[in-house]
N, C-alpha and C positions, 0 to 999 in steps of 0.2 A: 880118460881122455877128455879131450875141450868139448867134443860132440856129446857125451854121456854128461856132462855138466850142466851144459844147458839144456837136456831137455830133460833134465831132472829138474830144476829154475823150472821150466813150464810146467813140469808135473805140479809142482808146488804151488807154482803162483795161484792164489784164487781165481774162483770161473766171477769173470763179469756177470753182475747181476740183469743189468740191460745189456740184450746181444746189440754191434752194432746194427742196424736198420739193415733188415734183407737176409738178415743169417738164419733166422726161426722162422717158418712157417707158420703164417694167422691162424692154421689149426693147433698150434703147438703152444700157442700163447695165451695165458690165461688172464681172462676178461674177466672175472667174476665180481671184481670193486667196479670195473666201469657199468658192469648191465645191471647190479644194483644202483649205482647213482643216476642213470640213465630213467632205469627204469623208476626209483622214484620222482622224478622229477615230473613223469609223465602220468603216472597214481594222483597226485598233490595237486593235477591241473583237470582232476573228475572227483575230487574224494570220495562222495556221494556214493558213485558205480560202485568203487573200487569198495567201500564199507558194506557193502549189497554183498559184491562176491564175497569177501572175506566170509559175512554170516553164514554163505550158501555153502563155501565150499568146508567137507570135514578137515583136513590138514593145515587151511588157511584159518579156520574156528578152532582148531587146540591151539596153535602160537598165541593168538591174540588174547586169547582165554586164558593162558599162563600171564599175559604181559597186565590186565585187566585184576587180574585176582591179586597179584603184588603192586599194584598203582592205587586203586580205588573201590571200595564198597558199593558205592554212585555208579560208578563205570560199568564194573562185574554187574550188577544186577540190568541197568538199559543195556546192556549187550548182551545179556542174555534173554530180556524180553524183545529184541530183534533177533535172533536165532530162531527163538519161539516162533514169530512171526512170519517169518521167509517160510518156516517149514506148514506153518497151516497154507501160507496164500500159495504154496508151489504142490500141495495132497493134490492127489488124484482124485476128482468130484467132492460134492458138495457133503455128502454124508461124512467122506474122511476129513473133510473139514472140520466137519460141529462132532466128530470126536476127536480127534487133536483140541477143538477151542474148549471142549468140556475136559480135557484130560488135564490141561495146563490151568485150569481154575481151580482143580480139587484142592492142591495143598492151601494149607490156609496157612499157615507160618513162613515167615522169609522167601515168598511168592512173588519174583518177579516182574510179574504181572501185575499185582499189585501196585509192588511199588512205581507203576509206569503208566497206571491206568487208573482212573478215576471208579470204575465199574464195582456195584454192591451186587454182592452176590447170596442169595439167600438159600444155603444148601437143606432146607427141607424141602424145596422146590426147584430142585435143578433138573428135574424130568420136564416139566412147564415149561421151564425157562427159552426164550426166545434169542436165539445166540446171533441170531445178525443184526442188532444196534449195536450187541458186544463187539463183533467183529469189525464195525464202521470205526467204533473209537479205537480199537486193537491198531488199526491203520492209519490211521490220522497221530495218533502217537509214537506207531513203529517211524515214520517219515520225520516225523519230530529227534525221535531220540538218536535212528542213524543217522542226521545232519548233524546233531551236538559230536556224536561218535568220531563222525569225519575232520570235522574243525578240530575240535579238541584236544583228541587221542590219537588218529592213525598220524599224524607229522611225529608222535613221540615215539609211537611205536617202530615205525618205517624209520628212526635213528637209532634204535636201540638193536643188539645181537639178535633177538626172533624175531625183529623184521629184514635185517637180512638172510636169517635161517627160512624166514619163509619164501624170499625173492627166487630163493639158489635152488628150493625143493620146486617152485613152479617151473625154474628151466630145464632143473633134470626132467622135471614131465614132458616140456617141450622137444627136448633131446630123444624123448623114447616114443614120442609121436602121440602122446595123450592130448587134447584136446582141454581146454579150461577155458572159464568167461573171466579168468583172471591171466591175465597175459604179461611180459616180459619185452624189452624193449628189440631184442634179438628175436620175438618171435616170427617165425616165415623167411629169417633172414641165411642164406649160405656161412656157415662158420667158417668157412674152410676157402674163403675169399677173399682177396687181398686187402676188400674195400671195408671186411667186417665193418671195421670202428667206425669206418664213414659212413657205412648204411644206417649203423646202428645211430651215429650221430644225428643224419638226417631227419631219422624217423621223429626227433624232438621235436 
């Protein structure tokens, strides 16, 4: 019959990719290219912070560590003499400090540290050794190398696949109510609001 024809014709016809405006609910609609390009735009105008959290946080420091290790020899190594760094200046007192700063001296080959610090080290005497001028230059080079880091690398990174695999794992954290000093442009905002994209717009 005419009626079984056509709504065989609409079984068939393709589903519209954009619903008109008003058919999908803002919860139903996925935002995931807008709250990464959002959200970088808002990372690119602090680089600095945003290369601070990356060192601090573990899931945001394995992406960038893959991205680091296929880009640059130079990169991998200051980025990881700033991981080193965040993790001695954020130990618990003074003691867990100066072994963390004695633990990341030991290696004497392909050390990091080395390569980012000026500092001789003379291991028949690292019991002597006096670790806090170390630790002054440790700091004044960590600030050095995460400002190169920032310039340099995170614009590449944040356009490449594991910097949006990293943007998409911070919102799922946001989504399940974790807490991070690296934040998303939707963070604190109602998904499930009609104004999402404008809140989200605004927040730029």
């Amino acid at each position: 019959s005419k009626q079984m024809e056509v709504q065989e014709q609409n079984h068939n016809r393709p589903k519209a990719l954009v619903a008109a405006s008003g058919e999908i609910p803002m919860a139903n609609l996925n935002l995931d290219n807008t709250i990464f390009a959002f959200t970088k735009i808002i990372w690119l105008n602090c680089p600095t912070d945003i290369m601070q959290g990356i060192a601090m946080d573990p899931v945001s420091k394995e992406l960038f560590e893959k991205f680091v290790s296929v880009s640059s020899v130079v990169y991998r190594h200051h980025f990881e003499f700033v991981c080193q760094f965040f993790q001695i200046a954020t130990a618990p007192g003074q003691q867990e400090q100066v072994k963390l700063i004695r633990k990341f001296h030991m290696k004497r080959n392909k050390n990091s540290v080395f390569y980012c610090t000026s500092t001789e080290i003379n291991y028949g005497s690292l019991n002597q050794m006096n670790w806090g001028p170390v630790f002054q230059e440790m700091t004044q080079k960590a600030q050095a190398s995460t400002a190169m880091l920032a310039s340099e690398v995170l614009p590449k990174f944040l356009n490449s696949k594991l910097g949006f695999a990293l943007i998409n794992k911070i919102r799922q954290r946001e989504l399940s109510g974790q807490q991070s000093a690296l934040k998303t442009v939707a963070c604190g905002l109602d998904k499930n609001a009609e104004s999402f994209w404008l809140d989200m717009f605004r927040t730029l």
